[in-house]
C-alpha positions, 0 to 999 in steps of 0.5 A: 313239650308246648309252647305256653304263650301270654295270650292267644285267641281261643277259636272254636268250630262254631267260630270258625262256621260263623265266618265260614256262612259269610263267605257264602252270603252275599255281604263279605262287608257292610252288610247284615253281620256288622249291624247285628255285631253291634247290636250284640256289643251294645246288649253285652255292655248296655250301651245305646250304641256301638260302632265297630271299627277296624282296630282298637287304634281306628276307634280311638281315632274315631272318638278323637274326631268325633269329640273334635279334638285338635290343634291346641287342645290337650288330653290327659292320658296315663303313661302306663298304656299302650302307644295307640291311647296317646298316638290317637290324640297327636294324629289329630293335632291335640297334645298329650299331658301323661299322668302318674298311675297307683304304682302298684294296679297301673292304674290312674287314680282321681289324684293322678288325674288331678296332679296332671292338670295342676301340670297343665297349667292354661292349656285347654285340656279337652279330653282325658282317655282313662285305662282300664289296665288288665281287665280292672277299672279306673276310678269312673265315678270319681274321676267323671266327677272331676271331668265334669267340673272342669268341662272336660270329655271322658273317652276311657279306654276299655281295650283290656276290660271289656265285660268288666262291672263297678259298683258304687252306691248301691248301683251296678255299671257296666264298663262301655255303658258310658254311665261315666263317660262320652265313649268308652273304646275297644279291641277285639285284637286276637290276645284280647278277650274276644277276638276278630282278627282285627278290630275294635269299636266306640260305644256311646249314648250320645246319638249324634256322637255316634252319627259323627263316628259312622261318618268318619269311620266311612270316608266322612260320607252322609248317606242319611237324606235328612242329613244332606246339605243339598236337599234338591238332590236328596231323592236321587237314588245314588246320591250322598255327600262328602261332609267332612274329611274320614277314613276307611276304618270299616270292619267287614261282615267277615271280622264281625261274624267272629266276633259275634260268634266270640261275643256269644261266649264272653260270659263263659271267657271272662269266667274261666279267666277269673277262675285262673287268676284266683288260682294263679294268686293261690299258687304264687303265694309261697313267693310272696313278697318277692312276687305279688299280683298286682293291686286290686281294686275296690268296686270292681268285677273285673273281666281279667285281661292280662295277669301281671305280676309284680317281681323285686329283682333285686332281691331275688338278684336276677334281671328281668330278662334273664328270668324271660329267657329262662321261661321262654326255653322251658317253653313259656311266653311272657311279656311287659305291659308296658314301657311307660309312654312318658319315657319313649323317645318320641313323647320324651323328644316332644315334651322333654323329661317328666318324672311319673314315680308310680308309672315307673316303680310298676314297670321296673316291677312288671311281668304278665304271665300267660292268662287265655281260656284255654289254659290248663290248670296243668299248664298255669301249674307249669308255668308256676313250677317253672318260674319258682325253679328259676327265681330259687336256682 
């Protein structure tokens, strides 16, 4: 019997091929792949430009650098995200305010937003990083607006939703568009729904944004003459200039040579996805309400990242890691997503105890199931079996 994870990279021959033709090319990096990924990403998410990077953490950097954040300006994230959305903002000097989430999407809602910056106070609060938990959006339109009003930057976090669309007043957006935000961030980390090993990207419409993030993601190196502050040099063929201080957070013709292969078949990936988490609501229907999915939202197409289920363990008298361990001997992966950041050491450490009830009541209730491409309909029936015999033992 095999093993059924919560996620795993689907790679077919082609994908496999596509880096097997650079290997062979000239270019294993910063060469002719990397622009036609971007090219391909920005098509996909109608963006007007697309910076890939090494990671999903490396772009969220990239867009703190970019905006400027740092010492004494602050950024409003939801703890109920990965350690990467809030870390991005400390590595550059900036402090974070978490907000609360709807306890039953995991997502931050407008009033979420808003309680935390009554929380706030006179900090200058700068940026706010929405996540789109699972594959569903944030609320954009509404919580742009809000933003807006207050002069304050929108970097969402798209890690899980790329793909994903919204609709609101008779127009259709696109998330990584950027119709509600300065940047929206990626990953293409193996679990994701697209993979290139490793890897992420910032898209953008703002031109001179996304020159700031080519030159941090290359040691903060201007090689464009119309850029250079010495003009008596710029003929010389070898000449750049070091304009501020970067990284080396490039992605190679290697990784984006998957990841165009991967992204040449995200329509199909993002269907299959759905038709599994339909199936998925179907099939766990007979364990309601012990165990629901998790809340759906209003507007939003969404491009299914993870599928977490909500489970009252009290009232099914089981622990949340005993049911893990029974899964994982009959063979099934499971996972949280995620532990709310307010509560980890280091953020509980720098800003002492905060109470977020939605963002706790989601996580006392969390579980994702297994969710990939290549997930058969027998297998989502296994996994379904195998978790009501265990929640009814």
């Amino acid at each position: 019997m095999s093993f059924i994870p919560y996620g795993r990279q689907c790679i077919d021959d082609d994908d496999v091929g596509a880096v097997a033709a650079v290997l062979r090319s000239d270019y294993l990096t910063t060469g002719p792949t990397v622009e036609a990924f971007e090219t391909a990403l920005s098509s996909h998410v109608w963006a007007d430009h697309s910076v890939v990077c090494s990671s999903g953490t490396a772009a969220l950097h990239l867009a703190m650098l970019s905006l400027g954040l740092a010492k004494g300006d602050w950024a409003i994230v939801p703890s109920m995200t990965f350690a990467a959305t809030a870390n991005a903002v400390r590595y550059v000097g900036g402090e974070v305010i978490f907000a609360d989430v709807d306890p039953d999407s995991g997502l931050m809602r407008p009033g979420d937003f808003e309680a935390a910056l009554e929380r706030a106070g006179a900090h200058h609060v700068r940026a706010v990083l929405p996540v789109h938990y699972a594959g569903q959006c944030a609320d954009m339109p509404a919580i742009a607006e809000i933003a807006k009003s207050r002069n304050i930057a929108v970097i969402d976090d798209a890690s899980h939703a790329i793909g994903t669309r919204y609709q609101g007043n008779g127009t259709e957006w696109s998330i990584g568009s950027c119709a509600h935000s300065s940047a929206t961030i990626f990953s293409f980390h193996p679990v994701k729904t697209i993979a290139m090993g490793e890897g992420g990207a910032v898209t953008t419409k703002d031109n001179s944004f996304a020159q700031r993030l080519r030159r941090f993601r290359s040691h903060g190196i201007e090689r464009n003459p119309a850029q250079f502050v010495n003009q008596d040099a710029a003929e010389n063929p070898w000449y750049y200039e070091l304009v501020e201080l970067g990284f080396n957070y490039r992605a190679s013709d290697i990784q984006c040579a998957l990841g165009l292969s991967q992204l040449g078949k995200l329509d199909r990936f993002v269907s299959r996805r759905s038709e599994l988490v339909a199936r998925y609501d179907s099939l766990i229907t007979p364990l309601s309400p012990t165990v629901l999915p998790i809340g759906r939202v209003s507007g939003c197409t969404p491009a299914w990242h993870l599928y977490p289920v909500l489970i009252d363990y009290s009232t099914i008298g089981r622990s949340r890691d005993f049911l893990m361990n029974a899964m994982r001997e009959q063979g099934i992966g499971t996972q949280v997503h995620y532990i709310p950041l307010h509560t980890q050491p280091y953020y509980n450490d720098r800003y002492g105890e905060l109470s977020l009830p939605g963002a706790e009541q989601f996580y006392e209730r969390i579980l994702s199931l297994p969710l990939y491409p290549q997930l058969t309909d027998s297998d989502q029936d296994r996994v379904v079996e195998t978790l009501i015999y265990i929640l009814q033992k």
